[in-house]
N, CA, C and O atoms as a GROMACS GRO file, in nm:
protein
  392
    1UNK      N    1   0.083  -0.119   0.000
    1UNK     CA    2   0.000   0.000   0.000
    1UNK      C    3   0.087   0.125   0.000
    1UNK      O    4   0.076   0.212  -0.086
    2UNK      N    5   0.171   0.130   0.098
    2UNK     CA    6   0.286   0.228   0.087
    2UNK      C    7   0.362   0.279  -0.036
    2UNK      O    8   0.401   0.392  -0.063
    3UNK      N    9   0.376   0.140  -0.119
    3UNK     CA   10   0.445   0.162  -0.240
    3UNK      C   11   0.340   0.219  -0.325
    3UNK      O   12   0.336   0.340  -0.346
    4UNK      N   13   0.258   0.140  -0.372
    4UNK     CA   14   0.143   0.235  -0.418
    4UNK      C   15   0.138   0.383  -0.401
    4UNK      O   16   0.173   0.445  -0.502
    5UNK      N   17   0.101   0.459  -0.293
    5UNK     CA   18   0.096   0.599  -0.289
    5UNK      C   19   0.217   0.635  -0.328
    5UNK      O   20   0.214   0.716  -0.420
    6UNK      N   21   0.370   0.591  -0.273
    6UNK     CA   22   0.453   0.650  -0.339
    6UNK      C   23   0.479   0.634  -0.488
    6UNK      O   24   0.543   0.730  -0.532
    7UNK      N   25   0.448   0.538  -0.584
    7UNK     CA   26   0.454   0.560  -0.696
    7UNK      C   27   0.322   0.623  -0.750
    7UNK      O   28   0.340   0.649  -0.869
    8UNK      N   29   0.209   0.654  -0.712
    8UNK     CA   30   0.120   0.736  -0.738
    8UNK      C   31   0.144   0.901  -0.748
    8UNK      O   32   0.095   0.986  -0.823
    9UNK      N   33   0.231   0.909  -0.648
    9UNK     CA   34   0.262   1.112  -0.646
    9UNK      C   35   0.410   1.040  -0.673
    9UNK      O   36   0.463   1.003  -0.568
   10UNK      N   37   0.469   1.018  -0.768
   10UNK     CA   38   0.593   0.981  -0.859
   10UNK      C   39   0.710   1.010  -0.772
   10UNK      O   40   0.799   1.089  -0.806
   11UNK      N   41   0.708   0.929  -0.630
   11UNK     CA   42   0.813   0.965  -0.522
   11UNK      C   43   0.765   1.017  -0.447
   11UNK      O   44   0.764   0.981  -0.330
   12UNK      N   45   0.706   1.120  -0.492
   12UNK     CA   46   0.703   1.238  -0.370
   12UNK      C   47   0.614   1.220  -0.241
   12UNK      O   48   0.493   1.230  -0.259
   13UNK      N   49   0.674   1.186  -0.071
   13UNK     CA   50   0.532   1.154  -0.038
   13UNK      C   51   0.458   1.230   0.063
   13UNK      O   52   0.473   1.257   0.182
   14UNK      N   53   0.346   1.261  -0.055
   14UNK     CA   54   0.289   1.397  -0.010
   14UNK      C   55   0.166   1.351   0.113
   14UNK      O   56   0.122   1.428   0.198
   15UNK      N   57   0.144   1.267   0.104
   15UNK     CA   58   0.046   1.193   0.219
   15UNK      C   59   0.127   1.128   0.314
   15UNK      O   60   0.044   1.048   0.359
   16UNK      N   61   0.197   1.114   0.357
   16UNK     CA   62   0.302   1.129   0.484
   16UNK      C   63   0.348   1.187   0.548
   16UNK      O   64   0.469   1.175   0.564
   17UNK      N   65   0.266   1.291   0.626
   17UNK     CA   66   0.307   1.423   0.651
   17UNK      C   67   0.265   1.357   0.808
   17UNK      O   68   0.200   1.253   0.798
   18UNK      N   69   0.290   1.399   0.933
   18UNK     CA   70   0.248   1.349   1.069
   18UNK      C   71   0.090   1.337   1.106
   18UNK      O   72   0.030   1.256   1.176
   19UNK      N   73   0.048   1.446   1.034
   19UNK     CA   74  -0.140   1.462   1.048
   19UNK      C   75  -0.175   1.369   0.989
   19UNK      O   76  -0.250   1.309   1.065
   20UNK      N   77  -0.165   1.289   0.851
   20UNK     CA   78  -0.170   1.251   0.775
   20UNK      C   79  -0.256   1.112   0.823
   20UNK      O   80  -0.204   1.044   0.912
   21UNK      N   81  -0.391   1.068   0.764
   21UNK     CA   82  -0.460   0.981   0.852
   21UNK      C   83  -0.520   0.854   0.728
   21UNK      O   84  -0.547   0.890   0.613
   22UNK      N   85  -0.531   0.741   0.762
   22UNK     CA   86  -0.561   0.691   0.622
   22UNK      C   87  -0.656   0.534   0.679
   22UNK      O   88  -0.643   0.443   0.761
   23UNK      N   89  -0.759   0.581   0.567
   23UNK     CA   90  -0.906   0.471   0.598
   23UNK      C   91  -0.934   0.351   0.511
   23UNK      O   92  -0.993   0.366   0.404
   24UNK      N   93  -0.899   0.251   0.548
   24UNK     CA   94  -0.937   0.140   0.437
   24UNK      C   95  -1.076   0.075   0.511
   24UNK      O   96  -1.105   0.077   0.630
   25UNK      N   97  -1.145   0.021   0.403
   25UNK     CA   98  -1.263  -0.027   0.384
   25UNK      C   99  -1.282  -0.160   0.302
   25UNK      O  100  -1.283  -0.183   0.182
   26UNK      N  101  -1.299  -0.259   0.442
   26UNK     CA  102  -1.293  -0.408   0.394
   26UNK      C  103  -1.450  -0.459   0.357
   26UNK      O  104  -1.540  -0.436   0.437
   27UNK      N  105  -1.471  -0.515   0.258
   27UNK     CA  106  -1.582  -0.571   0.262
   27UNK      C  107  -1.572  -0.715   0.332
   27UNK      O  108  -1.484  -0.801   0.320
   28UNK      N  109  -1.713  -0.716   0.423
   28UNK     CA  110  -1.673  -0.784   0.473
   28UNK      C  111  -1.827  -0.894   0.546
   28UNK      O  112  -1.906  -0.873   0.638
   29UNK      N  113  -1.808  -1.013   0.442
   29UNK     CA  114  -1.949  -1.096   0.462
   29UNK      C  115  -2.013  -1.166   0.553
   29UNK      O  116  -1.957  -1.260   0.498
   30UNK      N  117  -2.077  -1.216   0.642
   30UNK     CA  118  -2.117  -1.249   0.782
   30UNK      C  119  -2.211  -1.374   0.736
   30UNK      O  120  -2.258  -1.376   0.622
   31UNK      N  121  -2.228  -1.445   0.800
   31UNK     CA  122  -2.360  -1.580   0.744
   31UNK      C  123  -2.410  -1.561   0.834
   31UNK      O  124  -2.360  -1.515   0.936
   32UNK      N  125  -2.570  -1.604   0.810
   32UNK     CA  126  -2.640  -1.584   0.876
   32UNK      C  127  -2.661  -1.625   1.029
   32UNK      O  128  -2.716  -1.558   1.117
   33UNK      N  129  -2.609  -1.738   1.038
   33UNK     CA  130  -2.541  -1.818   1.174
   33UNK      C  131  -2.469  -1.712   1.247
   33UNK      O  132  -2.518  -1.665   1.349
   34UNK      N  133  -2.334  -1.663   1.191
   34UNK     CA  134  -2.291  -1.537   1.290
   34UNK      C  135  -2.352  -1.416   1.336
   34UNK      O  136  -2.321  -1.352   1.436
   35UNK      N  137  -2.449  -1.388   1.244
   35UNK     CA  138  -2.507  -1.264   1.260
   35UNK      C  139  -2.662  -1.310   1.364
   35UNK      O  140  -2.730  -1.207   1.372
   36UNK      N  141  -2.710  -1.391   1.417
   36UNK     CA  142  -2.769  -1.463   1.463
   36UNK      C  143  -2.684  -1.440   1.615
   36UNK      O  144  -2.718  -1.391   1.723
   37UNK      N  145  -2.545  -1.505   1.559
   37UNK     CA  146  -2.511  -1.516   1.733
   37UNK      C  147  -2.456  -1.406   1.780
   37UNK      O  148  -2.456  -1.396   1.902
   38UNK      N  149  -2.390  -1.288   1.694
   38UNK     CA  150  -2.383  -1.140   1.719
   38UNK      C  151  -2.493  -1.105   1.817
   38UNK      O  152  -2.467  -1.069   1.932
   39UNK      N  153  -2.635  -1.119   1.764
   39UNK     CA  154  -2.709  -1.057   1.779
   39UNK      C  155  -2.771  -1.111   1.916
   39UNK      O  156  -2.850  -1.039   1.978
   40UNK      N  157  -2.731  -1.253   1.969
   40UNK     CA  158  -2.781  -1.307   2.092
   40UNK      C  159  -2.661  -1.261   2.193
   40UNK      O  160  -2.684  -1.247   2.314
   41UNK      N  161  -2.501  -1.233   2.125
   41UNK     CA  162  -2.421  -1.188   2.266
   41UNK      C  163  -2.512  -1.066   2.292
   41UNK      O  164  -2.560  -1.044   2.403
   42UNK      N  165  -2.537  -0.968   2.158
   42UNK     CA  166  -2.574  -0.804   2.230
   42UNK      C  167  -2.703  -0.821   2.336
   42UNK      O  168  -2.712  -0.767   2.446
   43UNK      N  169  -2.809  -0.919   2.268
   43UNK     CA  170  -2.883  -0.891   2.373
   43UNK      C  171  -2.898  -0.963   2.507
   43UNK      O  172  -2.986  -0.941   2.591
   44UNK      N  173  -2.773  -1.076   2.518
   44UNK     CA  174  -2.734  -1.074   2.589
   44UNK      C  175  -2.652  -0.966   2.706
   44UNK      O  176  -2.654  -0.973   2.828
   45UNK      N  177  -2.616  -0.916   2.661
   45UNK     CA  178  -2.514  -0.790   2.735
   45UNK      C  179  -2.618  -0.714   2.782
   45UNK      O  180  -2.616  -0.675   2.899
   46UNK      N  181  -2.746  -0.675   2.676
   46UNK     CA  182  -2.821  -0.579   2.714
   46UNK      C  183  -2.879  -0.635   2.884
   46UNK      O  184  -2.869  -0.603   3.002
   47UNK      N  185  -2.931  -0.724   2.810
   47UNK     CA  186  -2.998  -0.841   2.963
   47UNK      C  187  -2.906  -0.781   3.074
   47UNK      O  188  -2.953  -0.700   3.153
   48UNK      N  189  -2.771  -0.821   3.082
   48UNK     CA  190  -2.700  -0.794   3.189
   48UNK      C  191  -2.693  -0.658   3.225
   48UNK      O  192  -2.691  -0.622   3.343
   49UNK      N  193  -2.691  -0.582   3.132
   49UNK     CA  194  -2.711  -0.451   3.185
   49UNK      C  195  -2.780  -0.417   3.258
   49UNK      O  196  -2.753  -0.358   3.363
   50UNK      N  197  -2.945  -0.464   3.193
   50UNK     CA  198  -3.030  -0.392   3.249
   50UNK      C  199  -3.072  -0.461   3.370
   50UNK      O  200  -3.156  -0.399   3.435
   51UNK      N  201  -3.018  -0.622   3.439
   51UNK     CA  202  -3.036  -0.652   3.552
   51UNK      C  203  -2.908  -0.599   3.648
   51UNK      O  204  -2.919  -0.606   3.771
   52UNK      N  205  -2.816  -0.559   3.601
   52UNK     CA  206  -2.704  -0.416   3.697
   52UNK      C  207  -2.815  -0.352   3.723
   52UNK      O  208  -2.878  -0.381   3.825
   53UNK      N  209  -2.858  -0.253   3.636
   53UNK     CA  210  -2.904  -0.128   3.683
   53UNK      C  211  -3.031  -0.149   3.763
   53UNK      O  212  -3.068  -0.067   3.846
   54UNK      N  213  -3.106  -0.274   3.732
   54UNK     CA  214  -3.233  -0.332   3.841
   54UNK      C  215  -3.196  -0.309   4.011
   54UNK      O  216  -3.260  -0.247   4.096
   55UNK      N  217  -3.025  -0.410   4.026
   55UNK     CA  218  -2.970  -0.426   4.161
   55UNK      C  219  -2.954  -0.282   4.173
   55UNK      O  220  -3.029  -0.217   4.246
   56UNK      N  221  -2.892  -0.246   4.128
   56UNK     CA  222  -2.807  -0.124   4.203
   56UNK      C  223  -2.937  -0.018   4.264
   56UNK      O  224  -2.959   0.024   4.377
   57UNK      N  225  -3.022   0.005   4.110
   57UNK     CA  226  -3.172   0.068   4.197
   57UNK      C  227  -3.239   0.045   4.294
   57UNK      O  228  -3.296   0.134   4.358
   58UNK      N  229  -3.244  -0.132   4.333
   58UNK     CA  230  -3.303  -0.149   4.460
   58UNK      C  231  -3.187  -0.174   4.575
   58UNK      O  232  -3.227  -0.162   4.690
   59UNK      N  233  -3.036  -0.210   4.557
   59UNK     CA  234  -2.950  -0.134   4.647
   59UNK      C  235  -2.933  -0.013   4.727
   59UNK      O  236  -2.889   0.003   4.841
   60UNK      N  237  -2.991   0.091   4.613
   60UNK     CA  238  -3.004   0.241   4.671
   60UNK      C  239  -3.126   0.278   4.711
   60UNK      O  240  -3.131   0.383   4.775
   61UNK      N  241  -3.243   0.210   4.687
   61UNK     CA  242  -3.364   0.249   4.792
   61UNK      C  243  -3.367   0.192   4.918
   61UNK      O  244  -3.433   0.232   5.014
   62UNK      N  245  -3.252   0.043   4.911
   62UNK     CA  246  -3.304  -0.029   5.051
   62UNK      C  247  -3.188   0.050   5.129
   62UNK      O  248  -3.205   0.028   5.249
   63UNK      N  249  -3.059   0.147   5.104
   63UNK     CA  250  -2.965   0.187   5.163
   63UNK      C  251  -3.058   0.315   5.208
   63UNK      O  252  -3.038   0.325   5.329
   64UNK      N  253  -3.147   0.414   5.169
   64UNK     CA  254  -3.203   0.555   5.117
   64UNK      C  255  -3.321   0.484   5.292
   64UNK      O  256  -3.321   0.542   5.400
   65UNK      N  257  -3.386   0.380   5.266
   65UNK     CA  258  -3.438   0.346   5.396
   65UNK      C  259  -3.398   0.276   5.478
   65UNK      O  260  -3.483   0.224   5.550
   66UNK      N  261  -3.263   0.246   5.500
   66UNK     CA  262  -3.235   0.209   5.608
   66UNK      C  263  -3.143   0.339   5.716
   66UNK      O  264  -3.140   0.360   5.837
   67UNK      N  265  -3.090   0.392   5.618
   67UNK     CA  266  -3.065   0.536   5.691
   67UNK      C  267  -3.172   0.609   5.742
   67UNK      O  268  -3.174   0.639   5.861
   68UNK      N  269  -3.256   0.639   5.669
   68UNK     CA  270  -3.379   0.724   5.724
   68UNK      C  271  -3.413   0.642   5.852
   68UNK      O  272  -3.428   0.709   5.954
   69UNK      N  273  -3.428   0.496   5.863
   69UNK     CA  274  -3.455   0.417   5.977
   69UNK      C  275  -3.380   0.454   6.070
   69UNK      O  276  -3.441   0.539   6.135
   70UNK      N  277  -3.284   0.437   6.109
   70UNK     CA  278  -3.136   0.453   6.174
   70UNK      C  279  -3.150   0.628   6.222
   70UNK      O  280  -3.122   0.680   6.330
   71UNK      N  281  -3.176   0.659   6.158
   71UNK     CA  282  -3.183   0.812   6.168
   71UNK      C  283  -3.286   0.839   6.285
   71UNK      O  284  -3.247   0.892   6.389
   72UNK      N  285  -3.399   0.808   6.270
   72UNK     CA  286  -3.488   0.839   6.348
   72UNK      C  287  -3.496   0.695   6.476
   72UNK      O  288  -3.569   0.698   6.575
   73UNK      N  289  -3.425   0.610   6.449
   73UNK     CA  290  -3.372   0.542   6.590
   73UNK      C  291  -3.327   0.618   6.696
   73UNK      O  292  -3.363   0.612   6.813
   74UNK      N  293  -3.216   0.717   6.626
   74UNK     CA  294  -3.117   0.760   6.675
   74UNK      C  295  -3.186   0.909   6.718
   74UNK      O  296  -3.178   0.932   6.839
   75UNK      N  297  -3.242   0.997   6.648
   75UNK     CA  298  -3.333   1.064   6.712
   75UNK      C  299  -3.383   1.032   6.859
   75UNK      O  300  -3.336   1.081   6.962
   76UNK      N  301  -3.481   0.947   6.850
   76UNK     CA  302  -3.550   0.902   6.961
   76UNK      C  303  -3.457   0.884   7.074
   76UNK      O  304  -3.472   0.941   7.181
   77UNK      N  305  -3.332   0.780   7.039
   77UNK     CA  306  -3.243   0.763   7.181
   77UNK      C  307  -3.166   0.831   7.252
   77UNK      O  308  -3.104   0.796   7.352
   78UNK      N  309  -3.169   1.019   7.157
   78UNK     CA  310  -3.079   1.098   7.208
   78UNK      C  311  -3.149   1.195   7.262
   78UNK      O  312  -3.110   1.311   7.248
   79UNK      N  313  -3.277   1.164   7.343
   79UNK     CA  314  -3.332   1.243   7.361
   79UNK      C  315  -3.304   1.372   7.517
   79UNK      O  316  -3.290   1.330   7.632
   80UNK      N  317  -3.302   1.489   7.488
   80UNK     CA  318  -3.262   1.560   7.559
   80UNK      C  319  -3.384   1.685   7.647
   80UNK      O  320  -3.469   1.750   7.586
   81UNK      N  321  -3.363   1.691   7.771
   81UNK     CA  322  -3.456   1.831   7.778
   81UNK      C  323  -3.497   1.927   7.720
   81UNK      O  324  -3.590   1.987   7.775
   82UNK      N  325  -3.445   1.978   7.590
   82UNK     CA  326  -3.460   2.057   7.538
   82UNK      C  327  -3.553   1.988   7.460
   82UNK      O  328  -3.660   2.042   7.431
   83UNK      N  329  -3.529   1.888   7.427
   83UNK     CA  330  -3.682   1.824   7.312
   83UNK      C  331  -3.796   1.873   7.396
   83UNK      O  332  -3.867   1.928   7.312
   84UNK      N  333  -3.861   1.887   7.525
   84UNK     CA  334  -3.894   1.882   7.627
   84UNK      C  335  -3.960   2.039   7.630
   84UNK      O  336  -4.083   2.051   7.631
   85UNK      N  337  -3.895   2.127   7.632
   85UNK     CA  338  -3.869   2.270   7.691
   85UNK      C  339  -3.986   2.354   7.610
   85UNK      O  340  -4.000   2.353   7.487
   86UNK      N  341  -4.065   2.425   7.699
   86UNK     CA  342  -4.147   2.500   7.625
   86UNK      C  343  -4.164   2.629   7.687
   86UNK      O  344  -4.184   2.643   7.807
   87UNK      N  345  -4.155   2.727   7.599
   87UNK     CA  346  -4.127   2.901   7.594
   87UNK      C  347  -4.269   2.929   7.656
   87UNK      O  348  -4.372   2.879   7.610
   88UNK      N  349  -4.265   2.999   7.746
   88UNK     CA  350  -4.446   3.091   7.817
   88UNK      C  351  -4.385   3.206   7.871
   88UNK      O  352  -4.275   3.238   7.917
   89UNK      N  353  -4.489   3.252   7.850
   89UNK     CA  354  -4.454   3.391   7.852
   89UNK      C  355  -4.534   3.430   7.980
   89UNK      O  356  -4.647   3.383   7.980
   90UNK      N  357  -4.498   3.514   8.102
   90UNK     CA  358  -4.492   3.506   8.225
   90UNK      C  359  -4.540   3.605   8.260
   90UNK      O  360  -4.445   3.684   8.259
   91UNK      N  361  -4.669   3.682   8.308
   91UNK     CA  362  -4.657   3.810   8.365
   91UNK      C  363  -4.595   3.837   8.470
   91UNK      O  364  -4.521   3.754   8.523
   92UNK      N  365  -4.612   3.952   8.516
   92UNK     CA  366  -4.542   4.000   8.659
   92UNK      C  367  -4.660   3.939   8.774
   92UNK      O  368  -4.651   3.926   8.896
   93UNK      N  369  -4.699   3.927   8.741
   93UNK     CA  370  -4.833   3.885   8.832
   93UNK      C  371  -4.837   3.777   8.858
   93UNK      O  372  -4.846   3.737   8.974
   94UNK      N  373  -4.830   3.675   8.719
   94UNK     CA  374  -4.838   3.505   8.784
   94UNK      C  375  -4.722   3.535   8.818
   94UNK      O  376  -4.773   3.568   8.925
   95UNK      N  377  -4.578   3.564   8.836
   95UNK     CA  378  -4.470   3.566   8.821
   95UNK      C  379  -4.479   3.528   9.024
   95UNK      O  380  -4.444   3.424   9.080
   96UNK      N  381  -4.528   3.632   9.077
   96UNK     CA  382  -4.521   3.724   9.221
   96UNK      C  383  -4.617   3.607   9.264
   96UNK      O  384  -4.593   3.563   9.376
   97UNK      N  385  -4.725   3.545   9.194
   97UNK     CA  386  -4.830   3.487   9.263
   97UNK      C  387  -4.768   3.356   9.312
   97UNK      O  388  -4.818   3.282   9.397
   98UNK      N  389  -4.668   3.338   9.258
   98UNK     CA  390  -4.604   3.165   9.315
   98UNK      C  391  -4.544   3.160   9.446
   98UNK      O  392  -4.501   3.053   9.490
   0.00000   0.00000   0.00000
């Protein structure tokens, strides 16, 4: 192939420059048998894909509620007076009356 282009531009080689990028195009025939089993790896793969992305979705809802669980465990057991505490507002009067 090399020789080719160079005896095409008569030496000179003008398509060898560093940018220089080059595309061949094989024809190229498949029987029906391969193209059959092409077509059972892809949807195979797909299958697997789309039972990844099944797990991982119900991975991250059962993680999404078990924190929220945990969370409000932990709420409840830290409970402090201040959960407790409620603001009234006092006149001078009930204040004196005690």
């Amino acid at each position: 192939m090399v020789d080719y282009l160079h005896k095409a531009n008569k030496g000179r080689p003008q398509c060898f420059s560093k940018y220089t990028q080059m595309y061949l195009q094989v024809h190229c025939e498949q029987t029906t048998e391969e193209q059959k089993d092409a077509q059972k790896a892809a949807l195979f793969a797909v299958f697997i894909g789309l039972l990844m992305t099944l797990k991982f979705t119900a991975a991250l809802s059962y993680l999404q509620k078990m924190l929220s669980h945990q969370y409000k465990k932990w709420d409840v057991d830290t409970c402090t007076p201040a959960d407790y505490t409620i603001k009234l507002k006092i006149s001078e009067v009930m204040y004196r009356s005690s």
